[in-house]
C-alpha positions as CSV (number, residue, x, y, z in Angstrom):
1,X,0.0,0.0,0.0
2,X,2.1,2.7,-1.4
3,X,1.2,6.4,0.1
4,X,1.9,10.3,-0.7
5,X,1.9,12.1,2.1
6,X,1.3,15.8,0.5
7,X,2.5,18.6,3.2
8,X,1.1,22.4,3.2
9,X,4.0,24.3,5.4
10,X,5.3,28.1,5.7
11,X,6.8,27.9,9.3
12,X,8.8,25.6,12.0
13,X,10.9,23.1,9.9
14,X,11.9,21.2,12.9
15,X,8.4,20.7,13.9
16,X,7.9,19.9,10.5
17,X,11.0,17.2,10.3
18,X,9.6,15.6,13.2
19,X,5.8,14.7,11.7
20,X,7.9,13.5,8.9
21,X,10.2,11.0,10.9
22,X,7.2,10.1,13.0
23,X,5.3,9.0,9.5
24,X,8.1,6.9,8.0
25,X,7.4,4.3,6.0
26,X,9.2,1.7,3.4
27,X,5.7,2.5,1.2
28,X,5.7,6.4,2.4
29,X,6.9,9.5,0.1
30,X,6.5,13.0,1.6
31,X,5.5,15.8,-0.9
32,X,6.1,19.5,1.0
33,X,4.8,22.6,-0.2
34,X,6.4,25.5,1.5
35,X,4.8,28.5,0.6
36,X,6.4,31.1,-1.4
37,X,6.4,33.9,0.9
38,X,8.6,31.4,3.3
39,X,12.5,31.5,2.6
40,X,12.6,28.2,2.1
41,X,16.5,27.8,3.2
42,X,15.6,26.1,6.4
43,X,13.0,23.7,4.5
44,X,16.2,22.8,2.3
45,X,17.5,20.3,5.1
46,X,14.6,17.8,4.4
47,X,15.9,16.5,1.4
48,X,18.2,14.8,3.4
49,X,15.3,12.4,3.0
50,X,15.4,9.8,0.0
51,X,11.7,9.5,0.3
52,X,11.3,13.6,0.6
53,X,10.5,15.6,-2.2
54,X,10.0,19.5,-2.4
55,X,7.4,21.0,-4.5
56,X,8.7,22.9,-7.2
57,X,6.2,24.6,-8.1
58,X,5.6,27.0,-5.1
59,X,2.8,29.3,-4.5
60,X,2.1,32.3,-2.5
61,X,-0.7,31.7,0.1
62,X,-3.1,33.7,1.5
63,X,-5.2,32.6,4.4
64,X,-8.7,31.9,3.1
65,X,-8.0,33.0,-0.6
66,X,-7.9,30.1,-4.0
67,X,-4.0,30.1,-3.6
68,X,-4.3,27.5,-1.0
69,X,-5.9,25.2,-3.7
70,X,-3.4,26.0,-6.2
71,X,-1.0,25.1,-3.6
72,X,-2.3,21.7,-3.0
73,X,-3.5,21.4,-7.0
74,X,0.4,22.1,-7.6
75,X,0.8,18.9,-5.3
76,X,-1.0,16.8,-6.8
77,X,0.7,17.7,-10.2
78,X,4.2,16.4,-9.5
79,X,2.8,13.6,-7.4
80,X,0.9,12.4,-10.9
81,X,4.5,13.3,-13.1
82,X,6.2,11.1,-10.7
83,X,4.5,8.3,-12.5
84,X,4.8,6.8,-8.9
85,X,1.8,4.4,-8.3
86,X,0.4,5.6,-5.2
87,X,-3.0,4.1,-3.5
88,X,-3.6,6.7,-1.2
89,X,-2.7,11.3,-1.3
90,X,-3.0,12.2,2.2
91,X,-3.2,15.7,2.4
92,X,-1.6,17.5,6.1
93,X,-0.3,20.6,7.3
94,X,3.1,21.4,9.0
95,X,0.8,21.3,12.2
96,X,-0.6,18.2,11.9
97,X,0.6,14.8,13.9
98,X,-0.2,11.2,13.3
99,X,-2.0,9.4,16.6
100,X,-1.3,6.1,15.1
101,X,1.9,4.0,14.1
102,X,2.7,4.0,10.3
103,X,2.6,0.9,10.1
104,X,-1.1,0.7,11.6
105,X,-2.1,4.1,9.1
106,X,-1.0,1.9,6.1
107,X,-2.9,-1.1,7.0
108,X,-5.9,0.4,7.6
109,X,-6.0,2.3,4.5
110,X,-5.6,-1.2,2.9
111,X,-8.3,-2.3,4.1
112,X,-10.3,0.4,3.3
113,X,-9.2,0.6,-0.1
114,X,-11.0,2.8,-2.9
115,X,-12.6,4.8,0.2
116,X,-12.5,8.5,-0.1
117,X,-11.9,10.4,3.3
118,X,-13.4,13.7,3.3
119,X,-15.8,15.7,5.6
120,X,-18.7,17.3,3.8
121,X,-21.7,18.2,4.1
122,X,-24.3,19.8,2.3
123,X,-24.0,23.8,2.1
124,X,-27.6,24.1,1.3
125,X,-29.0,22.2,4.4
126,X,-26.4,21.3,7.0
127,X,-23.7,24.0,6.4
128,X,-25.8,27.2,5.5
129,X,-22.7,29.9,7.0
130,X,-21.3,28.8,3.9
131,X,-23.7,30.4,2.2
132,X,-22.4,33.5,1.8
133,X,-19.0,32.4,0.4
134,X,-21.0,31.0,-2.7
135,X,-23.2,33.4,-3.6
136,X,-21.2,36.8,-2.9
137,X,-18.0,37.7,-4.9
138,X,-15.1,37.2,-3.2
139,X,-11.3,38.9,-3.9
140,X,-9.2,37.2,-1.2
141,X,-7.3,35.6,-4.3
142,X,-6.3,39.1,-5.3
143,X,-3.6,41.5,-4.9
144,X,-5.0,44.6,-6.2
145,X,-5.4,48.3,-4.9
146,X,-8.8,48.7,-3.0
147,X,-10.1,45.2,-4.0
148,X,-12.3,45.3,-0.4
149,X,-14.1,48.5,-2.0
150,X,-14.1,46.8,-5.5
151,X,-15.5,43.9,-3.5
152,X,-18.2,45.7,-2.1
153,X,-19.0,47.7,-5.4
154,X,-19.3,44.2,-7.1
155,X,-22.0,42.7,-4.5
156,X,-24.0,45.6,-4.2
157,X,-24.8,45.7,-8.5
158,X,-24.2,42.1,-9.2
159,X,-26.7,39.4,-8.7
160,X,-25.4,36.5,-6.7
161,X,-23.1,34.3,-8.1
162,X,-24.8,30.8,-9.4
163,X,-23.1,27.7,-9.0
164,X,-21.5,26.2,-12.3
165,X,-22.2,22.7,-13.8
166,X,-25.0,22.4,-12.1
167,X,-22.7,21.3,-8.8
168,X,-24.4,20.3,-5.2
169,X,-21.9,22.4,-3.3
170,X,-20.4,20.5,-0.1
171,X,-17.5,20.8,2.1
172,X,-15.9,21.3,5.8
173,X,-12.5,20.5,6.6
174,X,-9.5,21.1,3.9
175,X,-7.5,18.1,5.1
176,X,-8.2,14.5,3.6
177,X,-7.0,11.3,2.8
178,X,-8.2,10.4,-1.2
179,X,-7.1,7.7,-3.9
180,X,-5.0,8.8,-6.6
181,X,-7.7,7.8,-8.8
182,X,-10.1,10.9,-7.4
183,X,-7.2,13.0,-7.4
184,X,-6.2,12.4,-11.1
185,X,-10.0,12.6,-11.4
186,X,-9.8,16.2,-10.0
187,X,-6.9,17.6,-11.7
188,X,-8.7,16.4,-15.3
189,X,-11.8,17.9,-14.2
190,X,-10.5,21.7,-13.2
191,X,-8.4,21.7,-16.4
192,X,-11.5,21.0,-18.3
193,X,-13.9,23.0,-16.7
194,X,-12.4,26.4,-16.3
195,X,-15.7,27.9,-15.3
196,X,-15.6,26.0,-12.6
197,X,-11.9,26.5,-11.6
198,X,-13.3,30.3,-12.0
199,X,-16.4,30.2,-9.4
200,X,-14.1,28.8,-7.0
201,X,-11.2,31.5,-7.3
202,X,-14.2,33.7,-6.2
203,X,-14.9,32.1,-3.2
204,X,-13.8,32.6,0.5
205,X,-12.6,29.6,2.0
206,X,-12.4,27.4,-1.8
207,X,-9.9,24.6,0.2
208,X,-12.8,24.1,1.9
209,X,-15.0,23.0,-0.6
210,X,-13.6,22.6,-3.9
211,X,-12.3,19.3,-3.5
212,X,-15.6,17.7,-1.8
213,X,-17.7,18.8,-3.9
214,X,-15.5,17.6,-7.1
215,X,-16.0,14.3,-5.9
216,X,-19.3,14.4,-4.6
217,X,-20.6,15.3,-7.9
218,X,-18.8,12.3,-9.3
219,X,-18.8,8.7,-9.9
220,X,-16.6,8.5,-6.7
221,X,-19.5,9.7,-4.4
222,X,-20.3,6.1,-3.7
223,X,-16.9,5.4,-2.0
224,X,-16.9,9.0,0.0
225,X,-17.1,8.6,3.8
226,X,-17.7,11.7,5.9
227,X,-14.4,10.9,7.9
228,X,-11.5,13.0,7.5
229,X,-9.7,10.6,10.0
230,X,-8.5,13.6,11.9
231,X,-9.1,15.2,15.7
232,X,-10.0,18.9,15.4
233,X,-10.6,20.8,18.3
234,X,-12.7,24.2,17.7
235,X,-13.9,24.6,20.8
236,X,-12.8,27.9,21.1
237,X,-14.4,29.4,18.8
238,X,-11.5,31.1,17.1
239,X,-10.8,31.1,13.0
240,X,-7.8,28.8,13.8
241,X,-8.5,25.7,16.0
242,X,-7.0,24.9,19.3
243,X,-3.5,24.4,20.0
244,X,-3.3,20.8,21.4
245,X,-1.7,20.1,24.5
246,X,-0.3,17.6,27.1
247,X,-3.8,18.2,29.2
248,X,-5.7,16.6,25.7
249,X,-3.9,13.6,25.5
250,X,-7.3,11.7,27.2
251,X,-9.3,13.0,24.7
252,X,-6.9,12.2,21.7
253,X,-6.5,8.8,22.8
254,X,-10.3,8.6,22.6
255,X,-10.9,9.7,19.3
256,X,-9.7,6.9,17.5
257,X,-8.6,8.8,15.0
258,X,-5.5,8.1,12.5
259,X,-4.2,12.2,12.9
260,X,-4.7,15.4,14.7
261,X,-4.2,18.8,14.4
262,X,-2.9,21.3,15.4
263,X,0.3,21.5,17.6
264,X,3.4,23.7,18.6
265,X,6.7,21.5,18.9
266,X,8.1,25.0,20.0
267,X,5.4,26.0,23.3
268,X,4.0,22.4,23.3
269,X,6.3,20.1,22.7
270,X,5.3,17.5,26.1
271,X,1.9,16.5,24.2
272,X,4.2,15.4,21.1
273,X,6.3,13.3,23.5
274,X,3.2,11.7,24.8
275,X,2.5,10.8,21.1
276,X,6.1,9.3,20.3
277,X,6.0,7.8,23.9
278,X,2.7,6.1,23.9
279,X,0.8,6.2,20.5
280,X,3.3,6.0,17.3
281,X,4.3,1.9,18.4
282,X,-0.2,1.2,17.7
């Protein structure tokens, strides 16, 4: 069971070295993404790494805006020219950290194979705050000289926006574990629909939705399960989730999930001990 792990970072390399050496696999290739504004000096390191690769194709990334799609639609790309035949693209941050061992991670997805890991759900009738990222224009995407006015000026004459293709628009989370066959699927599909690739650089938040609702609205809909496999804590209530800590390790442990998200090696490193100590051998 051959797998990609495809890694969106811009800070802490260590931290990011670490998930790495903590995923290791005879059957596991790493894909990182640092992002453009990020000197990417430090990152440099990781090739040290056989099984390591660097994205070449680096993007600049702004927090809610369609670069963070092109970032991971960039990864895909050279994980498809590597003619590599991978089951499984498991897309993580820098943040992110594995709750099982490798070993277990690529057994299971074995078992499961052809399964799509996503969370979605319907933006019509489950997720309705999405809403307004659909409808309105958005110009996060954009570097231009009073786009939030231009922004305004563009919702107040414009009708809303209507959804391409006919698409049932669904989505949550950004981070996923999907067959190479969906994401060869998805790459084919936004090359040849450009409208759609459009509707979505217009969007707030796109990461969280393109990709869902590409494969909903696909013959790989059957073989979607509204599993991410990840541990998310918002229970704060803030746009970022909670920094995980030593005092979540209960809760983590309970979750039965394959990864979780997010941590600080640098002002939490005990809870990633607890991981290596006590999880990473399951």
């Amino acid at each position: 069971m051959k797998l990609a792990h495809l890694i969106l970072a811009h800070a802490q390399p260590e931290q990011l070295d670490r998930l790495i050496r903590a995923l290791q696999h005879p059957d596991a290739d790493f894909y990182v993404h640092v992002d453009q504004k990020t000197d990417i000096g430090p990152f440099l390191k990781l090739q040290q790494y056989k099984n390591v690769y660097l994205v070449r194709k680096r993007q600049r990334v702004s927090w809610g805006a369609y670069s963070i799609v092109q970032a991971t639609l960039n990864g895909f790309e050279q994980i498809m020219a590597s003619a590599i035949p991978y089951d499984y693209v498991n897309l993580l941050s820098g943040q992110d950290y594995p709750l099982k061992s490798p070993d277990y991670i690529h057994h299971f997805l074995q078992k499961q194979s052809g399964t799509q890991f996503m969370e979605y759900y319907s933006v019509e009738n489950e997720w309705q705050e999405a809403i307004p990222r659909i409808r309105k224009y958005h110009l996060t995407n954009y570097s231009i000289p009073g786009k939030h006015k231009l922004e305004k000026l563009l919702n107040s004459l414009l009708p809303d926006r209507k959804v391409p293709e006919n698409l049932t628009l669904v989505g949550r989370s950004q981070w996923f574990t999907i067959t190479q066959e969906a994401v060869k699927y998805i790459l084919l599909y936004l090359q040849m629909h450009s409208n759609v690739r459009r509707f979505f650089e217009l969007t707030w938040g796109a990461d969280e939705l393109v990709f869902q609702t590409l494969l909903y609205n696909s013959p790989f809909q059957s073989r979607m399960l509204n599993d991410n496999l990840r541990y998310i804590d918002w229970s704060e209530g803030k746009a970022s989730p909670k920094t995980l800590t030593a005092t979540d390790e209960a809760t983590l442990r309970a979750s039965g999930k394959l990864f979780a998200r997010k941590f600080n090696a640098t002002t939490q490193p005990e809870i990633l001990d607890l991981l290596d100590a006590n999880y990473l051998s399951i």
